[in-house]
N, C-alpha and C positions, 0 to 999 in steps of 0.2 A: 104201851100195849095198844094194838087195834082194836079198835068197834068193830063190832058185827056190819053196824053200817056203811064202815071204810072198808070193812072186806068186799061188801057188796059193790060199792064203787069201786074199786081195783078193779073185781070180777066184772064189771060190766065194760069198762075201757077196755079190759086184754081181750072182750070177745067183742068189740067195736072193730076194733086195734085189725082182730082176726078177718072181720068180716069186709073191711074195706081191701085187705090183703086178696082176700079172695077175687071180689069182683071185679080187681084190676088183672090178678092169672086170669079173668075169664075174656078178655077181651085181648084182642090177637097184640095192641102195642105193650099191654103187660104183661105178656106173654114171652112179647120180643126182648124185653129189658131184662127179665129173670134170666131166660136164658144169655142174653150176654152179657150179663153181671155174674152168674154163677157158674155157667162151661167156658166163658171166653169168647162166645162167638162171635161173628162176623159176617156181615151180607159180602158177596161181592163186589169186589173194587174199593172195600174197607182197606183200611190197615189199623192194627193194634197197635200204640205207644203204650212203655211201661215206661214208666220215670224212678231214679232209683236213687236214692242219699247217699252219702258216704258212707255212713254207720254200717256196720254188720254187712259190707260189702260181699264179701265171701258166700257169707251164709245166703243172702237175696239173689248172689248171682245166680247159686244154686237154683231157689226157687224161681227164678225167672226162667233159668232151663229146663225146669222140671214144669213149667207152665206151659213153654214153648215147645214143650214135648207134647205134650198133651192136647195143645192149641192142631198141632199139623195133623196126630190123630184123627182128632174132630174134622178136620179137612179132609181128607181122605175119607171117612166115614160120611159126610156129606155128600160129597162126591158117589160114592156107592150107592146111596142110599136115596137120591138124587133129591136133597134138601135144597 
């Protein structure tokens, strides 16, 4: 069973944990890395590699297509929207 005072450490690491999270969204390159860790993005004259295992072949191709879907999306809405 935990201490009260191992609660309190947990609690103060997940809101350490929190607050470095934060002030790296607040700066424009952890900004740029969320965003293209989480939508996929890409600057211009990028290119995205996915690397793919053998395993569950089928099922990844899928989601690679369904990422790929998604990826041209965001291209086109960039484009619009003039990111």
């Amino acid at each position: 069973m935990t201490t009260a005072h191992e609660k309190i450490l947990k609690t103060k690491e997940t809101k350490s944990a929190i607050e470095n999270r934060l002030r790296s969204l607040e700066s424009s390159h952890g900004l740029d890395l969320e965003a293209r860790g989480r939508f996929n993005l890409k600057k211009q004259g990028e290119e995205v590699v996915i690397f793919l295992d053998e395993e569950n072949t089928n099922q990844k191709n899928t989601s690679v297509f369904n990422t790929l879907k998604f990826a041209s999306i965001l291209k086109w809405l960039e484009k619009k929207l003039s990111f």
